[in-house]
VEXZAVEX-824923 format. One record per residue (C-alpha): residue number from 1; residue in one letter; x, z, y. Coordinates in Angstrom, 3 decimals, padded with zeros to 6 digits. Layout:
NUM,A,X,Z,Y;
...
This chain:
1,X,-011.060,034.861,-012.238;
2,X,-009.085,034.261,-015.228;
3,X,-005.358,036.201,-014.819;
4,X,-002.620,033.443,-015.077;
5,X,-001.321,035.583,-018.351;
6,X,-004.634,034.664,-020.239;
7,X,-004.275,030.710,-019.030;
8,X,-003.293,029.089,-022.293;
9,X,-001.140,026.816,-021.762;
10,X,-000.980,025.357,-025.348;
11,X,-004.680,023.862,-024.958;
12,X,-003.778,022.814,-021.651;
13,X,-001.649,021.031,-022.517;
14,X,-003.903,019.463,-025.412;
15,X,-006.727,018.710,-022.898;
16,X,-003.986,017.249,-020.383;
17,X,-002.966,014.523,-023.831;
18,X,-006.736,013.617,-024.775;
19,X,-007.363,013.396,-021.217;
20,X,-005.021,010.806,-020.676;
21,X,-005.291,008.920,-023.768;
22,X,-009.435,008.958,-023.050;
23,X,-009.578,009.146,-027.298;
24,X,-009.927,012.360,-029.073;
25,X,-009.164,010.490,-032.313;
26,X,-006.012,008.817,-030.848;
27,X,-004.641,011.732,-029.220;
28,X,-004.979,013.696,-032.717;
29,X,-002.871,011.153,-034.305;
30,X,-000.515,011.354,-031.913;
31,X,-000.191,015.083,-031.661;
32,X,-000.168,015.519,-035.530;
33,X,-003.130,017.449,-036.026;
34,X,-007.078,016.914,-037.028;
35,X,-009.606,015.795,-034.407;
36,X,-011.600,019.123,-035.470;
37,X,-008.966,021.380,-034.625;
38,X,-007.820,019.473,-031.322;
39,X,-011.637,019.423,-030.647;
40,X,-011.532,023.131,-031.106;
41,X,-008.352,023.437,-028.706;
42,X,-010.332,021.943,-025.807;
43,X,-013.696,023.749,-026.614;
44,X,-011.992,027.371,-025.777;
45,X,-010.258,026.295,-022.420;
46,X,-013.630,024.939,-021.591;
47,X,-014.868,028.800,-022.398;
48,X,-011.893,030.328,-020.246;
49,X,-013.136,028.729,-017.608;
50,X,-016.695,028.738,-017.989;
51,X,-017.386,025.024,-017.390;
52,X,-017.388,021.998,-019.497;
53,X,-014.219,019.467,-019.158;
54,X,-015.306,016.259,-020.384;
55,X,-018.497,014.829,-020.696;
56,X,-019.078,013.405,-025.004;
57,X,-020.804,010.267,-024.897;
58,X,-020.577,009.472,-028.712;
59,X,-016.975,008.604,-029.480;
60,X,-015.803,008.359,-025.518;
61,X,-014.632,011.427,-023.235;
62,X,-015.534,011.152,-019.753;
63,X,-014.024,013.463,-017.577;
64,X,-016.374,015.918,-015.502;
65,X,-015.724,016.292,-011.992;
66,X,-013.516,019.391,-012.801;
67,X,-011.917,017.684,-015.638;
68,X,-010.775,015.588,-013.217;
69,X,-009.537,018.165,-010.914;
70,X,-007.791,020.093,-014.196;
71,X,-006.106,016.966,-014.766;
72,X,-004.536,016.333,-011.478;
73,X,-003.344,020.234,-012.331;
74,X,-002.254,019.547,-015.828;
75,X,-000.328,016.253,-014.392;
76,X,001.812,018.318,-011.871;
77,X,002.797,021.253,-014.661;
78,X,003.386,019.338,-017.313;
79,X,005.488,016.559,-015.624;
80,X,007.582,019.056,-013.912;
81,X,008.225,020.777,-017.337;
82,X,009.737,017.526,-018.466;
83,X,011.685,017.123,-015.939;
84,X,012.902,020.530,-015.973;
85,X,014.157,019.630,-019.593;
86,X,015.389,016.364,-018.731;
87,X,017.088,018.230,-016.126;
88,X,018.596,020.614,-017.884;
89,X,019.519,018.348,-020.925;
90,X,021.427,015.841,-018.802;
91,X,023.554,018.215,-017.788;
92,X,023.269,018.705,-013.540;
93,X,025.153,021.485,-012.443;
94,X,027.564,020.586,-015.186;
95,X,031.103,019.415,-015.782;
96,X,029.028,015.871,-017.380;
97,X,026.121,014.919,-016.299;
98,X,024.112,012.394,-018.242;
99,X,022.698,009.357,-015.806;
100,X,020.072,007.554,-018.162;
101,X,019.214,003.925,-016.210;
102,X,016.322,001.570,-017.733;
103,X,016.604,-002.409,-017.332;
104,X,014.226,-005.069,-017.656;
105,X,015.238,-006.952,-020.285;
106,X,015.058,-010.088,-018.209;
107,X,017.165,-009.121,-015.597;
108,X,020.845,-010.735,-014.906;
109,X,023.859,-008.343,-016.757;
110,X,026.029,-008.995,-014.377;
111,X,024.056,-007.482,-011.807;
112,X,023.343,-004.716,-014.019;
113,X,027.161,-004.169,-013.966;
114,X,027.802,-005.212,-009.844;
115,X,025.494,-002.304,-009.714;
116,X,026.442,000.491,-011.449;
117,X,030.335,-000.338,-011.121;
118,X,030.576,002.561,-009.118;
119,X,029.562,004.803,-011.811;
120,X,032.108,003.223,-014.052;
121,X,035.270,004.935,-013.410;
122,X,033.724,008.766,-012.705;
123,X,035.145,010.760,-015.574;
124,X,031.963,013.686,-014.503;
125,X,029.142,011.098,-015.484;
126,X,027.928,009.768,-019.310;
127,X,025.860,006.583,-018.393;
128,X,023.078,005.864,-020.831;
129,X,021.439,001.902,-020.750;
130,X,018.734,000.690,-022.246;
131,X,016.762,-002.379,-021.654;
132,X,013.128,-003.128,-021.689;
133,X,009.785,-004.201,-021.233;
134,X,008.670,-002.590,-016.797;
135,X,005.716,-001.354,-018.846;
136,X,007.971,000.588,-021.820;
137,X,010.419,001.801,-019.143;
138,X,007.653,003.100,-016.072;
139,X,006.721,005.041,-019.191;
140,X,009.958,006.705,-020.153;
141,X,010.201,007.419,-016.072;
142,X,007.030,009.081,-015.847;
143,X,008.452,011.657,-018.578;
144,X,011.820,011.816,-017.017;
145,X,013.566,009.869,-019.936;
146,X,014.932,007.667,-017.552;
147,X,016.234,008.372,-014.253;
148,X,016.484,004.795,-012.453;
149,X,014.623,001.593,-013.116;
150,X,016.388,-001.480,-012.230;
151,X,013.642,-004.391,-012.001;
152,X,013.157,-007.983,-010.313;
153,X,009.642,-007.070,-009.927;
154,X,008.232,-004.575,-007.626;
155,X,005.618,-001.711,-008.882;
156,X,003.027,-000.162,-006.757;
157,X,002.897,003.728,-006.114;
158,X,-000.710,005.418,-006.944;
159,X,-001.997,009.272,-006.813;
160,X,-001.026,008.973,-010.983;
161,X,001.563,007.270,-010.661;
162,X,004.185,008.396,-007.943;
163,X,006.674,006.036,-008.459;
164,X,009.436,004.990,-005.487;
165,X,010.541,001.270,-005.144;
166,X,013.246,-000.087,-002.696;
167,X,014.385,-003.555,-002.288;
168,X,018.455,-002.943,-002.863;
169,X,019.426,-006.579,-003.232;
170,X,018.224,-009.887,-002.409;
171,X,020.115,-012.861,-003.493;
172,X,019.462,-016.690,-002.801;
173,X,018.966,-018.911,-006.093;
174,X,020.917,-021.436,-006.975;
175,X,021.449,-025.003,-008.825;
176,X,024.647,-024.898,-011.122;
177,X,025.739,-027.330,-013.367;
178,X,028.590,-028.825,-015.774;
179,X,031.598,-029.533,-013.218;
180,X,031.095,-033.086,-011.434;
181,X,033.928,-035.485,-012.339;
182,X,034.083,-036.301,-008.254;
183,X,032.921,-034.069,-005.851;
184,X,033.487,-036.874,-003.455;
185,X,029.875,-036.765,-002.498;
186,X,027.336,-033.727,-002.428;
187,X,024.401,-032.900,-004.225;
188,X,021.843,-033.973,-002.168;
189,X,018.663,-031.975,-002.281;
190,X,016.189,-033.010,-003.301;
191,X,017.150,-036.254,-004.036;
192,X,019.345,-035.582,-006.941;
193,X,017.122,-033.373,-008.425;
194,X,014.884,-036.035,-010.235;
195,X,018.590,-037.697,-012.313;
196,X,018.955,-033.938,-014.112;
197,X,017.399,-032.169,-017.167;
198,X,017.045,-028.552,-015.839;
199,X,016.913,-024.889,-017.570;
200,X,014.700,-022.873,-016.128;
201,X,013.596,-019.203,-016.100;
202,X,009.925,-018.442,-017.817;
203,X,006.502,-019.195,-016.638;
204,X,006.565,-015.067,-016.063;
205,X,009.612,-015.055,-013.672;
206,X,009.158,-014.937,-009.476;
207,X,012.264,-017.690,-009.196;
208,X,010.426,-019.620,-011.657;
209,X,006.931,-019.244,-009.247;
210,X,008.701,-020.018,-006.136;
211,X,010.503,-022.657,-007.520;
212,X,007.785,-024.599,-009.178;
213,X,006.053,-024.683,-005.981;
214,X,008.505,-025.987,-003.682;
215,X,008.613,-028.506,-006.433;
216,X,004.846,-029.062,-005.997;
217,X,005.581,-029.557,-001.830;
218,X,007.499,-031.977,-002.416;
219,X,005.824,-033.950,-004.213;
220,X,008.757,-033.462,-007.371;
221,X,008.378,-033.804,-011.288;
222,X,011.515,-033.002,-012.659;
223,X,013.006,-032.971,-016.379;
224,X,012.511,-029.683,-017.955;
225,X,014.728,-029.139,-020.990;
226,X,014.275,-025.497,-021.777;
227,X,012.498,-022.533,-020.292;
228,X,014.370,-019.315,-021.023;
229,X,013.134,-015.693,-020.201;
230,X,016.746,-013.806,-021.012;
231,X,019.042,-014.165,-018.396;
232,X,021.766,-013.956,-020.563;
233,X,021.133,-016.680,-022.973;
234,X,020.100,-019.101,-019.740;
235,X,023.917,-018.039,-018.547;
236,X,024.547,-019.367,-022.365;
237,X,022.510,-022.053,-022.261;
238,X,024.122,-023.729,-018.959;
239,X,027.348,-023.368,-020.118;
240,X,027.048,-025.186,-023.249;
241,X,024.030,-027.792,-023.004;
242,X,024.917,-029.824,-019.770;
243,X,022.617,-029.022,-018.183;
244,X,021.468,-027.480,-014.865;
245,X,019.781,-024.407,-014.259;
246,X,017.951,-022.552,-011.176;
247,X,019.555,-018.689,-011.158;
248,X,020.945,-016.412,-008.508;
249,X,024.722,-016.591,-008.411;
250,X,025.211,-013.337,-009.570;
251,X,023.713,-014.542,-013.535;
252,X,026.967,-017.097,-013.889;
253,X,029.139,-015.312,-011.588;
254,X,032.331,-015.395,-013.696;
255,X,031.692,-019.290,-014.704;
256,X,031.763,-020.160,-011.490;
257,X,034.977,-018.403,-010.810;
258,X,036.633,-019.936,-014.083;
259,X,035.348,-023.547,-013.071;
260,X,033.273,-023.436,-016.527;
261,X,030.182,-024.030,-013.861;
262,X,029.839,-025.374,-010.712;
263,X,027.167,-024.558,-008.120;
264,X,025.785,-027.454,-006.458;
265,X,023.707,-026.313,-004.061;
266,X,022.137,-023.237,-002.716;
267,X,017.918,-023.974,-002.746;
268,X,016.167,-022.992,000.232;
269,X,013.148,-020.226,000.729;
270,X,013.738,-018.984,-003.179;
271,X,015.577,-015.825,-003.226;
272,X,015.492,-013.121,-006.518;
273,X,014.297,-009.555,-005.499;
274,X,016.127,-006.589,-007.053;
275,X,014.723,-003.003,-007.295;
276,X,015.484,000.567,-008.155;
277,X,012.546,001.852,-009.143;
278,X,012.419,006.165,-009.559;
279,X,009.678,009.176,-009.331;
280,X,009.135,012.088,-007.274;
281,X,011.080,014.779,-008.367;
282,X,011.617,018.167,-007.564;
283,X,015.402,018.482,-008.754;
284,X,017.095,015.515,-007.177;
285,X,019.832,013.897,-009.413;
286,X,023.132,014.394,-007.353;
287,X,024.116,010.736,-009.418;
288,X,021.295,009.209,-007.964;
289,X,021.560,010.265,-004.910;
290,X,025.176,008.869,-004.734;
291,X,024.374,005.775,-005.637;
292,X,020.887,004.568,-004.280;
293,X,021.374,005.433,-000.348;
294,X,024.763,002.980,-000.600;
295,X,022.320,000.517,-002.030;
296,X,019.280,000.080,-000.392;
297,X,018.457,-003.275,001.599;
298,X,017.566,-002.374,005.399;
């Protein structure tokens, strides 16, 4: 039995890299040093424990069936050490504590803001936004970069990949428009529909899915004058082109207030999802913990 002194955790942690990279030569590039000496790395935790990790099939690593179990090891270690320095970095237990929040880069600003508005005015917490691609961000979560995901798509927990999703908004989509010059009669849906040019969200986006097949049910072909995956510059584009879009309320929120836009109609069985997406963690963000419970959709 090897004595946890003599465990090295330095090629540990190298077998934990190339392990999940599956590419010695990759995983030297990234790590800054030669394949031979990574190579070598692995080779002498394979001799501290007396059995081979990975199985070389010319350029490929295959992991043996300890390998595999090592990983699952190396997984749990090396993402709590993260986490212990993103911990300790952001400052919990502090007078400031840093609250670091990842966006999709789609989703609406203003419910971005609606969100964290309660953060806002709390002199104790340094908020930290950035805005993304799910894939870039699930990847700064998994290394405790970030501490909340805020996504209109929903992710899928796995044994690798631990992550926690809750529904904390749902919101129904809406048609809004240049102000009518008489409001004397009402947008009838869908009748109406077919005398607009519309902005719409991407071939990518769930409203944009759920919308083009209610379309399709009844039996529709509309006037599509732009498809826009940014949020923001479909808020833009609204405002300014004359036309009418599909969004949730909450994306033109403050034109409708001003009178800039005008909702005409609220379109039924398409709703936009919102998420908070974290990870399992063993120190709980007291931030986080503030803010999601308030939040969460029943």
């Amino acid at each position: 039995m090897i004595p946890l002194q003599h465990l090295n955790f330095h090629h540990l942690f190298y077998f934990w890299s190339v392990a999940k990279e599956g590419h010695l030569t990759n995983s030297a590039n990234r790590l800054h040093i030669s394949q031979s000496a990574l190579s070598s790395q692995i080779r002498k935790l394979e001799e501290q424990f007396g059995y081979d990790l990975f199985i070389r099939d010319g350029k490929k690593l295959i992991l043996t069936e300890l390998g595999s179990i090592v990983l699952d090891y190396a997984e749990g270690i090396f993402e709590l050490g993260n986490e212990l320095i993103s911990t300790v970095c952001s400052g919990e237990g502090q007078k400031i504590q840093q609250f670091r929040v990842g966006a999709v880069s789609t989703l609406s600003r203003n419910f971005q803001e609606n969100f964290l508005r309660p953060l806002l005015d709390k002199d104790n917490v340094q908020l930290f936004l950035e805005s993304s691609s799910l894939k870039t961000l699930l990847n700064h979560l998994s290394v405790h970069k970030l501490d909340l995901i805020l996504s209109n798509q929903p992710v899928s927990t796995s044994k690798h990949e631990p992550w926690r999703c809750r529904r904390i908004a749902q919101q129904s989509v809406c048609i809004v428009g240049p102000s009518r010059k008489t409001k004397k009669r009402r947008f009838n849906f869908p009748k109406d529909l077919a005398s607009h040019k519309f902005l719409l969200p991407g071939q990518n986006s769930d409203i944009r899915n759920q919308f083009d097949l209610l379309c399709e049910d009844l039996k529709l072909d509309i006037d599509v004058f732009a498809e826009v995956d940014d949020m923001a510059m479909l808020r833009l584009l609204t405002r300014d082109s004359g036309g009418v879009a599909v969004v949730p309320e909450v994306v033109v929120q403050d034109e409708l207030h001003s009178g800039a836009l005008e909702k005409y109609c609220v379109i039924p069985d398409v709703y936009e999802n919102f998420y908070a997406i974290t990870t399992k963690r063993y120190f709980k963000s007291s931030v986080l913990n503030d803010l999601l419970p308030k939040k969460m959709a029943k």
